[in-house]
Each structure stands twice: as structure tokens, then as C-alpha cells.
NUZADREN-171324 format. One record per residue (C-alpha): x, y, z; residue in three letters. Coordinates in steps of 0.001 Angstrom, whole numbers, plus 500000, padded with zeros to 6 digits. Layout:
XYZALA ...
This chain:
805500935174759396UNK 804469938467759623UNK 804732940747762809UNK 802073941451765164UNK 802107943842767879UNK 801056942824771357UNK 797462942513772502UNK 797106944731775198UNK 793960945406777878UNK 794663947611781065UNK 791430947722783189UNK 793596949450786190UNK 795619952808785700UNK 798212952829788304UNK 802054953162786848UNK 803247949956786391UNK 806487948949788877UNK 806968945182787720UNK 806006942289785936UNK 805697938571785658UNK 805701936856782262UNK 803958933301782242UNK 803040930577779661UNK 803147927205779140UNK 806986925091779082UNK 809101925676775361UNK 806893928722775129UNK 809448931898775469UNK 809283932825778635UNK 812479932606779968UNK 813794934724776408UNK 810965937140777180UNK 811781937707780544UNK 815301938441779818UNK 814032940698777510UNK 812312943021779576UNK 814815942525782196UNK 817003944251779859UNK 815088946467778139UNK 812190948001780878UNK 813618951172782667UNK 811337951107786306UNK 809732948036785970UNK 810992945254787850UNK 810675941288787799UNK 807860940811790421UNK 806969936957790593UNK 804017937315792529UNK 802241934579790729UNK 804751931635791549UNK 805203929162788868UNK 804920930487785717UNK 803744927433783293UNK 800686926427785227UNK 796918927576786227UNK 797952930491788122UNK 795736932308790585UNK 794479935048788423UNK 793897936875791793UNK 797115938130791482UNK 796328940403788989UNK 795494943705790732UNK 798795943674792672UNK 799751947295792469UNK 802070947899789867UNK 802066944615788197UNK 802178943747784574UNK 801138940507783373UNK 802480939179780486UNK 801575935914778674UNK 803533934013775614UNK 802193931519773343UNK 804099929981770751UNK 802780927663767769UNK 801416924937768224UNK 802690923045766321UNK 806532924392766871UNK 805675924270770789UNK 804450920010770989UNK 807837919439768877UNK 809879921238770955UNK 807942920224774776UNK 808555916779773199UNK 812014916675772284UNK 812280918514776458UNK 809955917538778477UNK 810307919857781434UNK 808128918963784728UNK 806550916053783175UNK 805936912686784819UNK 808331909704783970UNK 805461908207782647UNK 805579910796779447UNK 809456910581779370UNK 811178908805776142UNK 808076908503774029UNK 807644909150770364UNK 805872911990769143UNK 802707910037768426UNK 802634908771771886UNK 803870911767772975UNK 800350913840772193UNK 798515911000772968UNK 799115910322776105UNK 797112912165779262UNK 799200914908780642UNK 800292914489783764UNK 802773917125785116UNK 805351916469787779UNK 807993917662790219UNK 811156915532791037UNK 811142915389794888UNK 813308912732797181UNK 814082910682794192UNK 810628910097793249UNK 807969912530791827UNK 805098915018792859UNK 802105915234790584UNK 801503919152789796UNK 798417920539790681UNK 799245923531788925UNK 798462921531785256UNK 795666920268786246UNK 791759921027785808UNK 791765924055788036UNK 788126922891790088UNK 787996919306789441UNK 791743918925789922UNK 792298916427787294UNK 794865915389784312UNK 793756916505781001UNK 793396914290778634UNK 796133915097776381UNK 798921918299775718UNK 796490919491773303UNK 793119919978775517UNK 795834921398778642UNK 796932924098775418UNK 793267924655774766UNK 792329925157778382UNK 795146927489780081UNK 794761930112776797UNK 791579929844777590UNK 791800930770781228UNK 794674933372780381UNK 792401935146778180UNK 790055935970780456UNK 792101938112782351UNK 791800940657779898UNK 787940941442781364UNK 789345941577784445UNK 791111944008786971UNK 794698943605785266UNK 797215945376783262UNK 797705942169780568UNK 799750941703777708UNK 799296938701775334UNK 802646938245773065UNK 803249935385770367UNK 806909934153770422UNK 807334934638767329UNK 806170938302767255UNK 808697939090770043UNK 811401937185768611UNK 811083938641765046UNK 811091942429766030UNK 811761942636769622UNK 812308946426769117UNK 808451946778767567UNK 807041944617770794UNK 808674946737773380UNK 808134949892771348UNK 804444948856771336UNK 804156947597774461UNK 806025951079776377UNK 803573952805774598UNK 800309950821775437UNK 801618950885779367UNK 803341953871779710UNK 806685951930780553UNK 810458953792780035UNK 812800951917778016UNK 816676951961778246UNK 819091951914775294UNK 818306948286773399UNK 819558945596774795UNK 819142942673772744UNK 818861938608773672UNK 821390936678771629UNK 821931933667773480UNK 819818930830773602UNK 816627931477776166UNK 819331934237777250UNK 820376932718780312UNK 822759930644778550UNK 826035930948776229UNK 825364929613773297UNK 823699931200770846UNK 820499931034769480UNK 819881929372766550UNK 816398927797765408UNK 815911924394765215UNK 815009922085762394UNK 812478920217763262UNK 810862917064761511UNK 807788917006759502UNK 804622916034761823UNK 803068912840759601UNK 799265913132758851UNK 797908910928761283UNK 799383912957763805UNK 798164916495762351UNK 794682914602761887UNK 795100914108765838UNK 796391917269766491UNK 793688919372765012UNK 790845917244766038UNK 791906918036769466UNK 792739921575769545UNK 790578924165769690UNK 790851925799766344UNK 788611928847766792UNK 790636929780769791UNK 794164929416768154UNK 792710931795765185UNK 791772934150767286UNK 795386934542768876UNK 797320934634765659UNK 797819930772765003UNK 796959928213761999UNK 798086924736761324UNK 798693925378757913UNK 801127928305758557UNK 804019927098760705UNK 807050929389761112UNK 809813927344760246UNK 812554929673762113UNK 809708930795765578UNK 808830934138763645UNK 812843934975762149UNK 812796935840758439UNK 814149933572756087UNK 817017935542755589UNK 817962936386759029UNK 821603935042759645UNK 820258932988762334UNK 817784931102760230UNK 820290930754757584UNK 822490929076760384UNK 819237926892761199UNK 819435925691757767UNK 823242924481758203UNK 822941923462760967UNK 819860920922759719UNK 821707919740756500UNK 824721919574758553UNK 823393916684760966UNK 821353914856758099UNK 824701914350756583UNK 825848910658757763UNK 829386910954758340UNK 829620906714758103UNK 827860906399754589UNK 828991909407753157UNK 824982909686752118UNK 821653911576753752UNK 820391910740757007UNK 816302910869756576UNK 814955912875759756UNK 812882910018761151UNK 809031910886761250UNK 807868911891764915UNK 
């Protein structure tokens, strides 16, 4: 997957003091964040918008100082991986297969007193409804996040992948398009960076074709072109090259596990 720099729009031209990164769950935020945290020389975290993965108020955006940032991952990469986690998400859309998994209306959640709070926050921002599926919510929030960049904001739009195959070249871009000081490079080696173990991409099954039918009958195409994505073109290691010792690890790691250690034989990754 080739590298991409940053989309960038700055409709305000005060020096930029902070920054909030937001996107949907499994999308890179929390390795992005640590990222900047590390690597930004002025600018600190400044979570003015509250919880990053939902419809935030885009009102925020003038607060003096404050860079936005937003992370999308593939799509494709980002269902498996919100599947095999699903963070925030009703019980009702816990333990499913894939298949079911897309399927099923989205209906996000908070654990509160032993029970669970619907989120507002993933719903229809007016009508304050579920969407029907993760695939119209995708549609819909980069929808709304791309607006900001016609309004009063300092926005950056980043693909996972970008960032996590030349983090130097996305900082590097984006100190340039904002003005922002860097310190000496800091890299994020550990998984999300806020844990110990490293990172290491995962191997993840093939999506059948009933499901891709589903998939791309529901997403909005158009719009995922226009921010750097296609079905057909999946990074199998989120952006790394094919060399990279950590995709090489990926690879191990994969052939590793379908190894049955009872049979002695392969263990078929199961579809879904």
C-alpha cells in the first residue's frame, strides 16, 4: 500500500496549542494519539470534544488552538477487527459471526449498573436513531467528519495505514501543513502504544462473497474512493510493507496458530 500524506484544510490561522484525534472504534486512534503525544513539541492533548468514536459536536472546532485530527482505517480491515472486539456495543451485537455481525442494526452501548446505556453519540445525529447496519454508521460519520474541512477548523484527515507505514512522512507533513515543532522521533512500538506487547499485524480470515456482495452494496463506494480506500485493495499488514519485520512476524504468527498441535495437520481459518 502505498503512502499518502495527510489531507489537510486550516480555515483559522491561530498557532495551534493542542489536539484531539477522533474516529470510529479499531480505527487508530489510540496509536495515533500516542503518536503525537510523543512526537508534537507545544501541542498538547486537548479533549475538548469528549468521546472520540461518535457524532461529535463539530462546534468544537474553533476552540483556540485546537487541531482536529480524524483516522480511518479500511474497511474492510476495520469490520474484521470491530468484530473480533466489539468495544461499546450492545449485548445484543456481542458473540455473533461475521455475517451477522454486519448485518445486524448498530446499536452502540455503555455498561452502566450492570446493565447497559444506549449511545446517543452513534446514532443519527437529528433523528436520533440506530443505523441500520456498521456499514451505513461508516458511511455516515466520514461523511459528517468531512465536512469540517469547509468549516472554521484546523483538520487533518489521516488513513491508518498511512500513519502506520511512515509515521516519520505523516508528522513531517503534517508539522509542515500546521506549523507544529517536533521533538527528536519517538516511535510507537507497542500494540495501540498504551500497552506492552508489541505490535504485530493480524491475520485475518478471508471475507466470503456473500458477505463482500453485502458489504459493498451497503457502503458508500464513491465516498471511500475519495479518501484513499477500495475493496479490491486490502492491506494485508494496515499499510506495513511486506517486508517489514513486523509483517514478517504477522505471517508466523498466522501459520503458527493454523498449525493443529492435536493432528499434527492445518487448521483451516473458518470463514467469517
Amino acid at each position: 500500500m502505498k503512502w499518502q500524506p495527510p489531507r489537510m484544510a486550516r480555515n483559522l490561522d491561530d498557532p495551534i496549542t493542542g489536539f484531539q484525534v477522533l474516529g470510529e472504534r479499531s480505527s487508530g486512534t489510540n496509536f495515533v494519539t500516542q503518536l503525537l503525544l510523543r512526537n508534537l513539541d507545544g501541542a498538547a492533548r486537548t479533549p475538548v470534544y469528549g468521546w472520540k468514536h461518535g457524532f461529535v459536536d463539530r462546534r468544537v472546532a474553533p476552540t483556540a488552538g485546537l487541531l482536529t485530527v480524524l483516522v480511518y482505517r479500511h474497511p474492510l480491515r476495520w469490520l474484521q477487527s470491530l468484530h473480533a472486539r466489539p468495544l461499546d456495543l450492545s449485548r445484543a451485537m456481542q458473540g455473533l459471526n461475521f455475517s451477522g455481525f454486519i448485518r445486524h442494526e448498530w446499536q452502540g452501548a455503555f455498561r452502566k449498573d450492570g446493565g447497559e446505556e444506549a449511545s446517543t453519540a452513534d446514532m443519527e445525529p437529528k433523528a436520533k436513531v440506530n443505523y441500520a447496519n456498521a456499514l451505513k454508521l461508516r458511511s455516515a460519520k466520514i461523511g459528517y467528519f468531512e465536512e469540517l474541512a469547509g468549516m472554521p477548523a484546523r483538520v487533518a484527515f489521516l488513513r491508518y495505514e498511512d500513519v502506520n507505514r511512515d509515521p516519520k512522512a505523516t508528522l513531517a507533513a503534517l508539522a509542515a501543513g500546521f506549523d507544529l515543532r517536533l521533538k527528536p522521533y519517538a516511535p510507537v512500538q507497542t500494540f495501540k502504544g498504551i500497552t506492552t506487547s508489541p505490535y504485530v499485524p493480524k491475520q485475518l480470515p478471508r471475507i466470503d462473497a456473500d458477505d463482500l456482495a453485502f458489504i459493498a452494496r451497503e457502503l458508500d463506494l464513491e465516498q471511500e474512493a475519495r479518501i484513499g480506500y477500495s475493496l479490491e485493495a486490502v492491506p494485508r499488514f494496515d499499510g506495513l510493507p511486506g517486508w517489514d519485520i513486523r509483517s514478517v512476524r504477522s505471517v508466523a504468527r498466522g501459520l503458527r496458530r493454523r498449525i493443529s498441535p492435536r493432528s499434527g495437520g492445518i487448521s483451516r481459518p473458518a470463514k467469517g
